[in-house]
OpenMM code with the backbone's topology and positions (N, CA, C; nanometers):
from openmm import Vec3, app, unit

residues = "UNK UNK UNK UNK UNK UNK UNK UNK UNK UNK UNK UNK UNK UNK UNK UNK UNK UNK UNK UNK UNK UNK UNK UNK UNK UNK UNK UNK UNK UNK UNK UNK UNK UNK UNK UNK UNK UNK UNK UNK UNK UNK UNK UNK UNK UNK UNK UNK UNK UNK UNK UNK UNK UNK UNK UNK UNK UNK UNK UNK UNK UNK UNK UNK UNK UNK UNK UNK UNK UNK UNK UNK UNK UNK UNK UNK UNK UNK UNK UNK UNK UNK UNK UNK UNK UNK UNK UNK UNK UNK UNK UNK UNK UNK UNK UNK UNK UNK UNK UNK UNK UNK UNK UNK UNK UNK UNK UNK UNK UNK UNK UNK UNK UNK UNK UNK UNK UNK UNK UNK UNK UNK UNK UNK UNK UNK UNK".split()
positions = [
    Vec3(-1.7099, 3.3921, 3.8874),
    Vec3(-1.7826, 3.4408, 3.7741),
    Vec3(-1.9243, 3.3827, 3.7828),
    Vec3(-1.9921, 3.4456, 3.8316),
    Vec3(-2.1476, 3.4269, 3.7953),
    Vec3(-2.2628, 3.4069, 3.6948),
    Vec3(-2.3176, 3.3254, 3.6955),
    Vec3(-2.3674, 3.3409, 3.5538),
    Vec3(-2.5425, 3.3256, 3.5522),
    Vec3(-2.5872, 3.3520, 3.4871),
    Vec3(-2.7461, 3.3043, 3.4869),
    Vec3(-2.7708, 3.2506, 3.3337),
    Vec3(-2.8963, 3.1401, 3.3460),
    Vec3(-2.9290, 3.0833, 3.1791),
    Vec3(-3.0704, 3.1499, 3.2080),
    Vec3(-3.1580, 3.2292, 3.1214),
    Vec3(-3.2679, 3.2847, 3.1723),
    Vec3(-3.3442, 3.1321, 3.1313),
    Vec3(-3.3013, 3.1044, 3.0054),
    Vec3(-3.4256, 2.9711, 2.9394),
    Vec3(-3.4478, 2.8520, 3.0115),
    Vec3(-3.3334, 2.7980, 3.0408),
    Vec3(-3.3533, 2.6791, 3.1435),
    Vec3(-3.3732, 2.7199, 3.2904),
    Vec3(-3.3283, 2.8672, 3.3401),
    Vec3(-3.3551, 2.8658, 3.4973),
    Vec3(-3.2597, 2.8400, 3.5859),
    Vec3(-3.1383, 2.7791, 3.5416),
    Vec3(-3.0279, 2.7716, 3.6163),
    Vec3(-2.9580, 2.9102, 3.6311),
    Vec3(-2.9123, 2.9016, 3.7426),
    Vec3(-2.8303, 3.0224, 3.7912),
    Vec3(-2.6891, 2.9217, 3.8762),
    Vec3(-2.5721, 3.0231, 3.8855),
    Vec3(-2.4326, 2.9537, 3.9474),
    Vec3(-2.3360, 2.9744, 3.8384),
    Vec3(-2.2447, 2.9282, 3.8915),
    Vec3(-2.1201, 2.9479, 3.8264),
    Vec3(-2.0540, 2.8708, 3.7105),
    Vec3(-2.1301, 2.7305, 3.6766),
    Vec3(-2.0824, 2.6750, 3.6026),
    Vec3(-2.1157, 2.7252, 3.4591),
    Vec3(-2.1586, 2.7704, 3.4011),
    Vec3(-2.1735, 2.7894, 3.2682),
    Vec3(-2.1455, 2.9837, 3.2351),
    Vec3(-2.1120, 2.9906, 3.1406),
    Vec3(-2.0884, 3.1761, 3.1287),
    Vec3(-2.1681, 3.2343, 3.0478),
    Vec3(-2.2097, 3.3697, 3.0547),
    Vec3(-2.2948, 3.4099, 2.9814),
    Vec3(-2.2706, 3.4236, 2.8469),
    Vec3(-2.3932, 3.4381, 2.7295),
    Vec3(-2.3381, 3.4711, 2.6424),
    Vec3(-2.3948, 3.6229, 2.6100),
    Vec3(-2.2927, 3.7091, 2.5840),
    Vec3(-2.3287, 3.8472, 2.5537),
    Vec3(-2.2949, 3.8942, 2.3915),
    Vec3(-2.3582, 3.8430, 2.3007),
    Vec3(-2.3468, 3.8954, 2.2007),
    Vec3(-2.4430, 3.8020, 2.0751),
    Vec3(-2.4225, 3.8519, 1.9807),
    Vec3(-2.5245, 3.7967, 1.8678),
    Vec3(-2.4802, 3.6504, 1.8327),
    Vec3(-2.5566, 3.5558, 1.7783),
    Vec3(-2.5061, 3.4666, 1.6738),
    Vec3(-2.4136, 3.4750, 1.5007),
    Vec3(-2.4136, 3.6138, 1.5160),
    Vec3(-2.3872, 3.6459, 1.3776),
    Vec3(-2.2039, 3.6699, 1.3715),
    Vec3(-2.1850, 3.6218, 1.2428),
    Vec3(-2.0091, 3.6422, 1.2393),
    Vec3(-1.9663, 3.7473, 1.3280),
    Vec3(-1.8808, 3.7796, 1.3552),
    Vec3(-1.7841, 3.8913, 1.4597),
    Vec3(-1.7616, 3.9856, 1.3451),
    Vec3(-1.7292, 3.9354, 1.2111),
    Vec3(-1.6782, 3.9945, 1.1013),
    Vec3(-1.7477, 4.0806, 1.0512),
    Vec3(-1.7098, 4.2064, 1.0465),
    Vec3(-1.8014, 4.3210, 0.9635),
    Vec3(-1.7918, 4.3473, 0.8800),
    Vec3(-1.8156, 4.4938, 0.7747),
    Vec3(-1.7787, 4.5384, 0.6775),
    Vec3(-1.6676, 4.5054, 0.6394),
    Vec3(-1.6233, 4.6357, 0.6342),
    Vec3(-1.4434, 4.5961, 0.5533),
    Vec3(-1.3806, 4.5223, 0.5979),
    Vec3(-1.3702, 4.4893, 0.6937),
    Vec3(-1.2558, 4.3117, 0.7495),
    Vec3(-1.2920, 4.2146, 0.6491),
    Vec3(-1.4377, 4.1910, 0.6666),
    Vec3(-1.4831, 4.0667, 0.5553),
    Vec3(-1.4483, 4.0887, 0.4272),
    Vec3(-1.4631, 4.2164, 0.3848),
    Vec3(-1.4833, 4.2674, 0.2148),
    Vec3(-1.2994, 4.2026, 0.1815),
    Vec3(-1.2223, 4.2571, 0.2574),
    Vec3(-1.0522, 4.2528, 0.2762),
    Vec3(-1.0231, 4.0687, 0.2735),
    Vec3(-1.0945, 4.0084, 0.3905),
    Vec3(-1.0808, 3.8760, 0.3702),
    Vec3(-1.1373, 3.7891, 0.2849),
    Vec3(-1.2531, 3.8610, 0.2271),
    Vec3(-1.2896, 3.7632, 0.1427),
    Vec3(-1.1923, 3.8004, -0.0189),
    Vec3(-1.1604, 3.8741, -0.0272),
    Vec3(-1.1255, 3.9303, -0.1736),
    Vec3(-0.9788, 3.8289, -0.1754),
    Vec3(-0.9305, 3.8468, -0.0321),
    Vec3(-0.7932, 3.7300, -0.0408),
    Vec3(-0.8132, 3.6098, -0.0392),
    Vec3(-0.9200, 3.5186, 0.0382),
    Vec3(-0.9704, 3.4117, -0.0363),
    Vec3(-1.0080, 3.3793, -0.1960),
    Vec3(-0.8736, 3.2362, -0.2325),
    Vec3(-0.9348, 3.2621, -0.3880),
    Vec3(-1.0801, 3.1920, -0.3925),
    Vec3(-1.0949, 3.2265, -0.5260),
    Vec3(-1.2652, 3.1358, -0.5785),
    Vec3(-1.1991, 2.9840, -0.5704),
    Vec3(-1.1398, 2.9544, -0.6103),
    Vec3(-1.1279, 2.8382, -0.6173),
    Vec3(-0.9984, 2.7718, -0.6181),
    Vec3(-1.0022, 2.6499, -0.5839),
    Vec3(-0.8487, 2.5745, -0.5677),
    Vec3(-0.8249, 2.4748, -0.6573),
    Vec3(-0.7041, 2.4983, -0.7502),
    Vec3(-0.6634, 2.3861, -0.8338),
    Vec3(-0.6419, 2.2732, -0.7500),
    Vec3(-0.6552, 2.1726, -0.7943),
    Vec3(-0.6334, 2.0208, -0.7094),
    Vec3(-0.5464, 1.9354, -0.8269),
    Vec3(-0.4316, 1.9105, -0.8162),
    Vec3(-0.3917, 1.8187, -0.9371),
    Vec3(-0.4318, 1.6949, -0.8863),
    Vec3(-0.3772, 1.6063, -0.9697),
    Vec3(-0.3546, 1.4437, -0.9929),
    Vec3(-0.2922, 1.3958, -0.8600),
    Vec3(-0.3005, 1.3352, -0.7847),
    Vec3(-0.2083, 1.2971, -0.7119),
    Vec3(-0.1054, 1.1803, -0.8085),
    Vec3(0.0050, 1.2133, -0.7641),
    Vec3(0.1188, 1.1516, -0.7930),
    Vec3(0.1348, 0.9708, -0.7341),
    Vec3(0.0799, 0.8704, -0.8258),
    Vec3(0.1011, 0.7812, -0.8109),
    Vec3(0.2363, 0.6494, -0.8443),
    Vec3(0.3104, 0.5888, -0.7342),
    Vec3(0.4568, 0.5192, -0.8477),
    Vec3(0.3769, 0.4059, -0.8314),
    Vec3(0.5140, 0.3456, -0.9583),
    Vec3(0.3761, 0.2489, -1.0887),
    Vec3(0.4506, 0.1451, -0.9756),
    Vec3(0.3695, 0.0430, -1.0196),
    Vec3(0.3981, -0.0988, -0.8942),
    Vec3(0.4969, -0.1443, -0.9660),
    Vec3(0.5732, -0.1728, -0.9141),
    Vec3(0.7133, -0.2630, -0.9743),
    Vec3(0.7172, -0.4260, -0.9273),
    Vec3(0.6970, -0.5384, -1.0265),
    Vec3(0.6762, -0.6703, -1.0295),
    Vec3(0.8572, -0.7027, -0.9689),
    Vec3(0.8871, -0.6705, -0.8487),
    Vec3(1.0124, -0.7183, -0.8302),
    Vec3(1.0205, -0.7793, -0.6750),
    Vec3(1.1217, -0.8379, -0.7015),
    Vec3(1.1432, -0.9723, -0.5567),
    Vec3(1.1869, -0.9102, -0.4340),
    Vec3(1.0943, -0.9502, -0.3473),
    Vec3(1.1987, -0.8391, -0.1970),
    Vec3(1.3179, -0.9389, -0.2163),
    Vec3(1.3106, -1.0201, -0.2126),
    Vec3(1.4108, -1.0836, -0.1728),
    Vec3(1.5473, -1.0844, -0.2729),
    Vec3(1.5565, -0.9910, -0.3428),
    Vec3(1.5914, -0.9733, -0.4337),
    Vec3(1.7758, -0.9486, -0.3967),
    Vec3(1.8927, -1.0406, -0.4172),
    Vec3(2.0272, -1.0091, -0.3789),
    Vec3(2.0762, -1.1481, -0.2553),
    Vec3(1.9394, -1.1635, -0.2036),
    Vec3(1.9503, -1.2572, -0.1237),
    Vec3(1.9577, -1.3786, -0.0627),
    Vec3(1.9622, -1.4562, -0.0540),
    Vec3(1.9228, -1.5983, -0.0500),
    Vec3(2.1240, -1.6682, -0.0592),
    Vec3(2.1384, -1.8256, -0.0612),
    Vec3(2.2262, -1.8729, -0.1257),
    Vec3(2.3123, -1.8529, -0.2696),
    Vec3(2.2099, -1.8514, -0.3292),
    Vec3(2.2202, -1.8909, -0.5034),
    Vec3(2.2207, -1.7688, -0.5547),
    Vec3(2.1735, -1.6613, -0.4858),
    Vec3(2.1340, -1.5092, -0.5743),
    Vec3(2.2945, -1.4908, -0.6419),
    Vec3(2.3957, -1.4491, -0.5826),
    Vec3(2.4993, -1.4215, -0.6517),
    Vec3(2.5494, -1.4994, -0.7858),
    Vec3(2.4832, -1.6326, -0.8244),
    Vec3(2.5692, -1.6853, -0.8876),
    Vec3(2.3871, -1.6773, -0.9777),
    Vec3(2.2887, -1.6470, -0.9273),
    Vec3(2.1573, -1.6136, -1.0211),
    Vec3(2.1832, -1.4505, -1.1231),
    Vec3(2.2641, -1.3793, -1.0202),
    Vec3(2.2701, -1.2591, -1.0947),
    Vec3(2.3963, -1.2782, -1.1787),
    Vec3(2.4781, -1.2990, -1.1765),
    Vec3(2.6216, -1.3324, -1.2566),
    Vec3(2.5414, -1.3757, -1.3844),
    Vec3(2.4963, -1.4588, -1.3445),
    Vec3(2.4279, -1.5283, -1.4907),
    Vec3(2.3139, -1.4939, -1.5710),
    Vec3(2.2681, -1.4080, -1.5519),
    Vec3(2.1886, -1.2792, -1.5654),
    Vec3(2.1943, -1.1631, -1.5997),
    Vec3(2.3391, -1.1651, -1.5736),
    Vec3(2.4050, -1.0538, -1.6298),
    Vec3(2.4980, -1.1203, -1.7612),
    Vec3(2.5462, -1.2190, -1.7977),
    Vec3(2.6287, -1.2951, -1.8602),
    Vec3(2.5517, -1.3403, -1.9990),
    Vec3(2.4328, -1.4021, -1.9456),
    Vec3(2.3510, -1.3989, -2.0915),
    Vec3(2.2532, -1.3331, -2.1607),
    Vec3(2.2440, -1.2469, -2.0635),
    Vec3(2.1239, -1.1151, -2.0878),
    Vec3(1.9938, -1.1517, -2.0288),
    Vec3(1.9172, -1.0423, -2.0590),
    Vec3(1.7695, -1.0648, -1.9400),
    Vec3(1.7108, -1.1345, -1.9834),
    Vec3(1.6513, -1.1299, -2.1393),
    Vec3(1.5556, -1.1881, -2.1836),
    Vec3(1.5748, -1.3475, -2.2166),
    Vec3(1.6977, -1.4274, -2.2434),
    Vec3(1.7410, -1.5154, -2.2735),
    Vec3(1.7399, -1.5701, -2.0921),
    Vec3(1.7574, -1.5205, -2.0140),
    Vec3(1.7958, -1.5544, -1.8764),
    Vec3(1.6374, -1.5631, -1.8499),
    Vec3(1.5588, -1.5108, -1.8775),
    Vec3(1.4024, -1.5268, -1.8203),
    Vec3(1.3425, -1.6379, -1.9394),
    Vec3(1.3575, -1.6763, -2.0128),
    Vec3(1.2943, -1.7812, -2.1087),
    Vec3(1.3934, -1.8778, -2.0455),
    Vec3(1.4854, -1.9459, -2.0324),
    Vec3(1.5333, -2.0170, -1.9246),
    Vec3(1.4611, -2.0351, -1.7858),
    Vec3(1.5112, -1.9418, -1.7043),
    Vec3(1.4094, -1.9666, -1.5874),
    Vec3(1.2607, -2.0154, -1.6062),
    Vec3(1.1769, -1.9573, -1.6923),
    Vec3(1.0459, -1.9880, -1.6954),
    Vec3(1.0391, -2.1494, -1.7786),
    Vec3(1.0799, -2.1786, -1.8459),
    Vec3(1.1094, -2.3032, -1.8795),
    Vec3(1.1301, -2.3878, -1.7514),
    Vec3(1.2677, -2.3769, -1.6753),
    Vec3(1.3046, -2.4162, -1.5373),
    Vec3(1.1769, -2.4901, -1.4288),
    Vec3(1.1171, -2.3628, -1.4203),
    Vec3(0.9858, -2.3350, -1.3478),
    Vec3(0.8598, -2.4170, -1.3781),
    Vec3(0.8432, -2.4346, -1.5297),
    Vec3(0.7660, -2.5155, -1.5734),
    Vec3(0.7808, -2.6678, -1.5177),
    Vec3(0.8835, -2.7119, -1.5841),
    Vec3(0.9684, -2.8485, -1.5527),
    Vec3(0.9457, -2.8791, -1.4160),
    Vec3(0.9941, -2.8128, -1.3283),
    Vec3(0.9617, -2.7978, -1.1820),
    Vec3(0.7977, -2.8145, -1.1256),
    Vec3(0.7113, -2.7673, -1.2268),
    Vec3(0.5728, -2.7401, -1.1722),
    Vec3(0.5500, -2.8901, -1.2551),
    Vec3(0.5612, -2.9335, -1.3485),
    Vec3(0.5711, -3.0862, -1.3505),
    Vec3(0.5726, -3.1985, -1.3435),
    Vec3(0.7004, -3.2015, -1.2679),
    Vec3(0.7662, -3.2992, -1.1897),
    Vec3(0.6822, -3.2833, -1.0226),
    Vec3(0.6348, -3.1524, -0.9800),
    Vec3(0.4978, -3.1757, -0.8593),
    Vec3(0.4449, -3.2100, -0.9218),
    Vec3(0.3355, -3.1894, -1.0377),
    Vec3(0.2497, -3.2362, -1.0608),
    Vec3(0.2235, -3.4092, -1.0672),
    Vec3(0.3142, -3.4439, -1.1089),
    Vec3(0.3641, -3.6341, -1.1516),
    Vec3(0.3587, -3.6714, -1.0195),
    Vec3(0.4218, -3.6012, -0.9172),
    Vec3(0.4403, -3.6193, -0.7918),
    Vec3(0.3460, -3.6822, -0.7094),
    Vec3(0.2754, -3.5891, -0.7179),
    Vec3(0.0949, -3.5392, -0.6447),
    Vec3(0.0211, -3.6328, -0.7353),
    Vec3(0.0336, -3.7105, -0.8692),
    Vec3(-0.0416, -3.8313, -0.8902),
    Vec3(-0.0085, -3.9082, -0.8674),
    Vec3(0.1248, -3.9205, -0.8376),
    Vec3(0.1772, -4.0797, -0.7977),
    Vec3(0.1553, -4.0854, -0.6615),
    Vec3(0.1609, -4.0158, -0.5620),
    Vec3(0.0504, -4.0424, -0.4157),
    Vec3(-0.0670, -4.0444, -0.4215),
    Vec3(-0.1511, -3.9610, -0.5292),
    Vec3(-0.3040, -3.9404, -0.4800),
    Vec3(-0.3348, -3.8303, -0.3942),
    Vec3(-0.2710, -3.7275, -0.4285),
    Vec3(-0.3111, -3.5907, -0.3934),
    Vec3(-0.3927, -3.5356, -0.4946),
    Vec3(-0.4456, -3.4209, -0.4088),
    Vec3(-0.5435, -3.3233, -0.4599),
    Vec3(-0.4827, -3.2262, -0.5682),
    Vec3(-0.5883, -3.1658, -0.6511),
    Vec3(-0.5122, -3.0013, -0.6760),
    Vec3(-0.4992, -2.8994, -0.5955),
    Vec3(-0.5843, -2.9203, -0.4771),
    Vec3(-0.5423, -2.8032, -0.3827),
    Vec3(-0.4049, -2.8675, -0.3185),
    Vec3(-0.3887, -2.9879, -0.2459),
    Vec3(-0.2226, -3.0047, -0.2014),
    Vec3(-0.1477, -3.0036, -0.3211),
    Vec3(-0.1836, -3.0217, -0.4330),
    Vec3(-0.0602, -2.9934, -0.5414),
    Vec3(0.0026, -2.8372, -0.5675),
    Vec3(-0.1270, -2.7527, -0.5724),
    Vec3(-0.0995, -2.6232, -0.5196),
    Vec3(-0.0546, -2.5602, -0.4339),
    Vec3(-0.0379, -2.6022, -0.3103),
    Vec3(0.0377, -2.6125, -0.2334),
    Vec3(0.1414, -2.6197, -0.1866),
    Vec3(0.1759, -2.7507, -0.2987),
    Vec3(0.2916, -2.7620, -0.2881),
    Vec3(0.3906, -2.6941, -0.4073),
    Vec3(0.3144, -2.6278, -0.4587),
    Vec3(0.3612, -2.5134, -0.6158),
    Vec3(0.4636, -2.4308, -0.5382),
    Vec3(0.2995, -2.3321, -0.4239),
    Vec3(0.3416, -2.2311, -0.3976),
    Vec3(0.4842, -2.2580, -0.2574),
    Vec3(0.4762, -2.3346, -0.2029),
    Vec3(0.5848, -2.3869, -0.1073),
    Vec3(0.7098, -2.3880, -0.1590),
    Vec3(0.6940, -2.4686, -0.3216),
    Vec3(0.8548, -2.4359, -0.3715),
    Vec3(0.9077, -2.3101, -0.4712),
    Vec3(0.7800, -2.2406, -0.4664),
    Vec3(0.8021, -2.0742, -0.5166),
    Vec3(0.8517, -2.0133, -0.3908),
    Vec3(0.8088, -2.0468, -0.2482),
    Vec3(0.8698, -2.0045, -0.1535),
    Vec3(1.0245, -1.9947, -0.1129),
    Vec3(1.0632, -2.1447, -0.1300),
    Vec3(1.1775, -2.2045, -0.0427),
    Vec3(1.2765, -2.1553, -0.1999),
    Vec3(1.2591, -2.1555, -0.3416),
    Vec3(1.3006, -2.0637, -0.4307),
    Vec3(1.3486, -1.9168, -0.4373),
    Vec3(1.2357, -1.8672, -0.3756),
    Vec3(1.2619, -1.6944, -0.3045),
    Vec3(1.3765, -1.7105, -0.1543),
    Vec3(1.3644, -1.8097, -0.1291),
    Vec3(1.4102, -1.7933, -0.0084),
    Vec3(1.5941, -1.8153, -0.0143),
    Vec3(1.5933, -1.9113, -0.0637),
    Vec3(1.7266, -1.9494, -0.1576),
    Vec3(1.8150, -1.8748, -0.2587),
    Vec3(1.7141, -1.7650, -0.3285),
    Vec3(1.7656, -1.7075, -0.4034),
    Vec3(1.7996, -1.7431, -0.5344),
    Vec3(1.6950, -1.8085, -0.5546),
    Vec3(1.6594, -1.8913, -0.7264),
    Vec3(1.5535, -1.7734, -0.8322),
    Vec3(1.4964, -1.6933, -0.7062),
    Vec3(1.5015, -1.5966, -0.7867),
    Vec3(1.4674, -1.4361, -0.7887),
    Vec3(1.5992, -1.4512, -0.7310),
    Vec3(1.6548, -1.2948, -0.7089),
    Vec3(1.7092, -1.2566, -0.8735),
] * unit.nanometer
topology = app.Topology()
chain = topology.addChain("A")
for resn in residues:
    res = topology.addResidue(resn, chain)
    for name in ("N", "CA", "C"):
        topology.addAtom(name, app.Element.getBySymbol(name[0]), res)
């Protein structure tokens, strides 16, 4: 297939001619037909967002979870979470007393918060 570019001057085979206008291919009635089936416009809803749920992966798991949920189920939720958070307090505490009786920081006391919120999740203190 032969080709020539008149503007640049190259002639050969690598490039192909172009034989026709810049203008759509689309004429009269094809367009009139396609455009009438194009709508004006597109509804777009809301996208569908799920709400974040404050819950434990670790949730069923650990040592203690079975005998955390028994009891959870036994005295009800809300009485079972004013307990725990009490628990938790006491706990954040007793680090704190901790971390002054060595001479630690608030950042290693924090530290050591989040370490036993860890080894807690991990155990299943609170699943």
């Amino acid at each position: 297939m032969a080709t020539s570019i008149s503007a640049t001057g190259f002639k050969g085979s690598l490039c192909s001619s172009f034989h026709g206008t810049w203008r759509t291919s689309m004429a009269g009635e094809d367009y009139a037909m396609l455009a009438k089936s194009v709508p004006n416009h597109v509804r777009v809803g809301k996208p569908v967002r799920a709400q974040p749920m404050m819950k434990n992966i670790n949730e069923g798991k650990g040592l203690f979870a079975p005998i955390v949920v028994v009891t959870r189920n036994v005295i009800g939720k809300k009485r079972f979470n004013q307990l725990r958070g009490k628990a938790i307090a006491l706990h954040s505490q007793v680090i704190t007393e901790f971390c002054k009786s060595i001479g630690a920081d608030a950042k290693q006391r924090q530290g050591l918060i989040r370490l036993a919120k860890k080894n807690g999740e991990r155990l299943g203190f609170l699943a």
